[in-house]
C-alpha positions in Angstrom: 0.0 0.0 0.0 2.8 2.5 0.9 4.3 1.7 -2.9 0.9 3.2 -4.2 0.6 6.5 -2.0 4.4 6.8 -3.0 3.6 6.9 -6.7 0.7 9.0 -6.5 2.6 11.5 -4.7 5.9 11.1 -8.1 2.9 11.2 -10.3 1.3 14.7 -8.7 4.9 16.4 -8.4 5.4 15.2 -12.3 1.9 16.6 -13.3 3.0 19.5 -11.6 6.7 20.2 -12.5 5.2 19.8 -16.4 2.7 22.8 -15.5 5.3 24.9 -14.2 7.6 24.1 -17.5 4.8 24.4 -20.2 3.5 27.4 -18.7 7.3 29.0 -18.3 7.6 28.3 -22.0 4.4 29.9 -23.0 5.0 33.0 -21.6 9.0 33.2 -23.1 7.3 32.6 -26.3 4.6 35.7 -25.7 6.5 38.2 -23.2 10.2 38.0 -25.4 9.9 40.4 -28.1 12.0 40.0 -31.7 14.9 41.1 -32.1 14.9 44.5 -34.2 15.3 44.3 -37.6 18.5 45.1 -39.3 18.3 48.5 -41.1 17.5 48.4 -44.8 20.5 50.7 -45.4 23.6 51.6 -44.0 23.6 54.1 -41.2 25.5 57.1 -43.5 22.2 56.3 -45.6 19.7 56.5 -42.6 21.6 59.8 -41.4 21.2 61.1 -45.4 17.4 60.5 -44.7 16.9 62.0 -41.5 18.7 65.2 -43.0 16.0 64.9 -45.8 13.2 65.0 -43.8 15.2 67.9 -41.9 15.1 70.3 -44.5 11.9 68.5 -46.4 14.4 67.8 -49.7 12.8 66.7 -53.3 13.9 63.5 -54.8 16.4 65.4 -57.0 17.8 67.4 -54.5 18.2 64.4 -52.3 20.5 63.1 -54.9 22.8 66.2 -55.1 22.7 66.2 -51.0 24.2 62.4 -50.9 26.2 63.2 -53.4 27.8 65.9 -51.5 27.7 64.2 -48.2 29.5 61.3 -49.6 32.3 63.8 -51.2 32.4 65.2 -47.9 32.6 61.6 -46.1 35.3 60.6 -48.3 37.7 64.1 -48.0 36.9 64.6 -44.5 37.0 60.9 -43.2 40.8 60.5 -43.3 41.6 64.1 -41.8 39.1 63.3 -38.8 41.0 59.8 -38.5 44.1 61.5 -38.4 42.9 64.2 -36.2 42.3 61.2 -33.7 45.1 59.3 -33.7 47.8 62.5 -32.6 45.0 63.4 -30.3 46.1 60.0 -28.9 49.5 60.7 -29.4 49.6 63.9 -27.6 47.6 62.1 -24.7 49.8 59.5 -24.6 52.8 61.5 -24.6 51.2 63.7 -21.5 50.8 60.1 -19.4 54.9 60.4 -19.8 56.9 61.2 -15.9 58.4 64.1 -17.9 56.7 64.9 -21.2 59.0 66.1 -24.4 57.6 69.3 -24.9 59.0 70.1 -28.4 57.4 67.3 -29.2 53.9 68.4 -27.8 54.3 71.6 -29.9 55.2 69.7 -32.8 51.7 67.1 -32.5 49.9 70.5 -31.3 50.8 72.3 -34.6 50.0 69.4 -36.6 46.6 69.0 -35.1 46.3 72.7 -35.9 46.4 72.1 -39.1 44.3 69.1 -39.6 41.5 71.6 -37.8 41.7 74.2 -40.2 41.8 71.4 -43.3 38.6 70.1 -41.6 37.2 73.2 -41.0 37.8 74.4 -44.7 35.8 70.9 -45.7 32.9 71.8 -43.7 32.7 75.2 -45.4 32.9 73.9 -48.7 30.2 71.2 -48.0 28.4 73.9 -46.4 28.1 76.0 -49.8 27.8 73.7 -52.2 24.6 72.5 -50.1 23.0 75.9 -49.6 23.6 75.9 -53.5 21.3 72.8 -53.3 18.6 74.6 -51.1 15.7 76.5 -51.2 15.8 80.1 -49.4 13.6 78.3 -46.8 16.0 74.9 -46.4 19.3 77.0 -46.5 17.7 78.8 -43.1 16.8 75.6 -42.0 20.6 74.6 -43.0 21.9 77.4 -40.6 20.1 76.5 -37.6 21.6 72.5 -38.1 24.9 74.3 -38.4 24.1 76.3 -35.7 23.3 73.1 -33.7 26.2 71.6 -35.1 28.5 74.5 -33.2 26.3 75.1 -30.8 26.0 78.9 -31.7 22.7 80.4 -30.4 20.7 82.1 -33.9 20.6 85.8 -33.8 17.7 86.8 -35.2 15.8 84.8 -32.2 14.8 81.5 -33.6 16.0 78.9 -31.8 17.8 81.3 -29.2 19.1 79.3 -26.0 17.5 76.5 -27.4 18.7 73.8 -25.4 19.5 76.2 -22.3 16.5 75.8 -20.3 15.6 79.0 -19.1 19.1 80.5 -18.5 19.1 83.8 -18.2 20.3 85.1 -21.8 22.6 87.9 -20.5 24.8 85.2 -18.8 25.6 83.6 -22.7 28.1 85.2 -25.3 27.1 85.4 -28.7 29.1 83.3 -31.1 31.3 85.0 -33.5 
């Protein structure tokens, strides 16, 4: 008789344990969502289209704006790369006991250089996509530059934008 109660008792802890699986399962299967979708395009592509719908761009003008961005991409790429590796250097060369500084100046007035190459890029992909705009796009143009900078407009729109209610006598202008 005690055989009997003891396999009642394996059979109810089975009939259980099988509840406590299947139901575990279940809800993995409805409470895990998918994994997100790759993109359909490369992310240079997605940031092309969110600049689109930035500046509300026509079909044909969306052509001439990749066209400059990837111009852009490809000049400005290798300075930016090159920007960042003696921005390494000169940080790696500060972690020295006693760092060379002629050799600081040197890295410091290469960098300088780079900047100005990089900053003579941006102005040039800056024209040629005003060139692309409307009147109404190129001001939309300035204010992502602005952004960009982080200059305040002057005419008002978009003033302090991301300050939050600082007072606007405490901020400078930018130049």
């Amino acid at each position: 008789m005690n055989l009997i109660v003891k396999n009642r008792l394996i059979f109810w802890v089975l009939i259980i344990l099988v509840v406590i699986n299947v139901s575990a399962l279940v809800s993995f299967f409805l409470f895990t969502k998918p994994p997100a979708p790759a993109p359909c395009c490369p992310p240079e592509e997605q940031q092309c289209m969110a600049f689109r719908d930035e500046l509300k761009l026509s079909e044909a003008q969306t052509v001439q704006v990749n066209a400059i961005n990837n111009a852009y991409a490809a000049s400005a790429g290798p300075v930016s790369a090159e920007i960042k590796k003696i921005r390494a250097a000169i940080l790696t060369e500060l972690e020295n006991v006693k760092p060379d500084t002629l050799k600081l100046s040197v890295m410091t007035d290469q960098l300088a250089l780079l900047q100005i190459k990089i900053q003579k890029e941006n102005i040039k992909q800056y024209s040629e996509l005003k060139r692309v705009c409307t009147p109404e796009q190129a001001q939309r143009l300035s204010g992502l530059y602005r952004d960009l900078y982080g200059c305040p407009m002057q005419n008002g729109q978009k003033k302090h934008r991301y300050r939050h209610g600082q007072d606007s006598a405490r901020m400078k202008p930018c130049e």
